[in-house]
Each structure stands twice: as C-alpha cells, then as structure tokens.
C-alpha positions in Angstrom: 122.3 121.7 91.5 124.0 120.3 94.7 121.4 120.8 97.3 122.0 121.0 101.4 122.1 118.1 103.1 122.5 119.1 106.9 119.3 117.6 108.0 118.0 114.2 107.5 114.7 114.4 105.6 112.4 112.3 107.6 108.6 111.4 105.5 107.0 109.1 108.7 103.9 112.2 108.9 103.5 112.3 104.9 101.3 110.5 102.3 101.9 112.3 99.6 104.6 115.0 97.9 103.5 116.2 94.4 106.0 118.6 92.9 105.4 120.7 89.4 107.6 123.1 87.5 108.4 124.1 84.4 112.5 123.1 83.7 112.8 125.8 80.8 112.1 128.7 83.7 114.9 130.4 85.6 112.8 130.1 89.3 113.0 126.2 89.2 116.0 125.8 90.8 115.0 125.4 94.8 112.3 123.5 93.8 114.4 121.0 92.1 116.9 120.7 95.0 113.7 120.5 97.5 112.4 117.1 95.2 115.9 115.8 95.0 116.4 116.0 98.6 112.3 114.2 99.4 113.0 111.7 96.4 116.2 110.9 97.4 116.6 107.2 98.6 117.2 107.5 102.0 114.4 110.1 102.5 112.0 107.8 101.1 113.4 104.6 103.1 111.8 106.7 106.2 108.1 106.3 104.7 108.1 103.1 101.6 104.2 104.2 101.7 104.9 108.0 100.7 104.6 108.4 96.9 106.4 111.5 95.5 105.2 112.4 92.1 107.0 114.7 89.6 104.9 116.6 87.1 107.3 118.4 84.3 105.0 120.9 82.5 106.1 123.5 79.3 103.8 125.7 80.1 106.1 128.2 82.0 103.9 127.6 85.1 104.8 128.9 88.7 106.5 125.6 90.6 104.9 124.2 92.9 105.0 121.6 96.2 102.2 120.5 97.4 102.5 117.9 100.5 99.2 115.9 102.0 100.0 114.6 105.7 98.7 111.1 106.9 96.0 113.2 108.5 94.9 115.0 105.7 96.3 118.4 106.2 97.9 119.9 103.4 100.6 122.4 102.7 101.3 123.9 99.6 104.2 125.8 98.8 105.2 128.0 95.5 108.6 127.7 94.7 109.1 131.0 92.9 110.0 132.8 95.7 111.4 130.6 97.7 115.1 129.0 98.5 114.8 125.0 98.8 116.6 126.0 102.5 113.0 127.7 103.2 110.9 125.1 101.8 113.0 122.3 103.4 112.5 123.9 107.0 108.7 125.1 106.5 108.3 121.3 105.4 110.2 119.5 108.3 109.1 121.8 111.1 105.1 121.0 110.0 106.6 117.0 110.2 107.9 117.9 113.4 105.2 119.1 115.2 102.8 116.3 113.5 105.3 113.7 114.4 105.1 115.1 118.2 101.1 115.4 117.9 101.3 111.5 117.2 103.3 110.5 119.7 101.4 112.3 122.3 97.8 111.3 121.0 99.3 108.0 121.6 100.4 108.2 124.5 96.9 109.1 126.2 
C-alpha cells in the first residue's frame, strides 16, 4: 500500500476529513492510500485543529471521503472509482483555491 508522496499534503483550509470503507472489499485500496497520506503526521502538523476520523464498516459499503472546509463547504468523494492520485489532486486543488480566496479576502 505505498502511496505517492510528490506533493505535500497541506490541511490549513480543512476542519474536518471523515473517511469510510469496508477493508474486506477489493475497491478500498485508493481510499486507504488517500487517508494515509491526510493522517499522516506531517499532513496533520499543517492544521493540529483538523480531525481526521476513520470509520471501518463490514457492511461491504461503497468508500467514502467526505472533507468539510473551515468555511463550510463540503466535498465528498466515492472512492470506488477513483485512484487516490485523483482524489489527492481533486482535494488539494479545492485547498488551493480556498487557501487563495483567504488570502485575498484578507487582503481587502
């Protein structure tokens, strides 16, 4: 399960990461590498006040990320279908342009 590491997982726009799967199902896998690359320890040291939350169900349920910004917008992604590559840049580039939408709305 070694996931990618070329970008640094940055959490400053997120409040919250909630990720569910089923481990016993064969579509789990880019899910698994997306949550071990947001719950790794340097990911988290970007955010202390993000909580990332694992559910592990057995009820051969679709996986699924669901991520709740600072400003209350959420994005939910189902892993089925997905490569953690895909999830990983759909995730940062909605951080991005949040990141950039603070900076300017502070700037004013």
């Amino acid at each position: 399960m070694a996931a990618p590491r070329k970008a640094a997982v940055i959490l400053k726009t997120v409040k919250k990461i909630s990720v569910q799967f089923c481990p016993f199902e064969s579509n789990v896998r880019s899910t698994r590498e997306f949550l071990a690359m947001v719950g790794s320890e340097k990911a988290r040291a970007t955010n202390m006040n993000c909580e990332v939350t694992s559910i592990v169900k057995h009820d051969k349920s679709e996986p699924v990320v669901d991520v709740t910004y600072v400003d209350g917008e959420r994005l939910l992604m189902k892993g089925a279908k997905l490569t953690s590559t895909e999830m990983l840049s759909a995730f940062q580039s909605r951080c991005t342009a949040k990141d950039t939408q603070t900076i300017a709305g502070g700037k004013k």
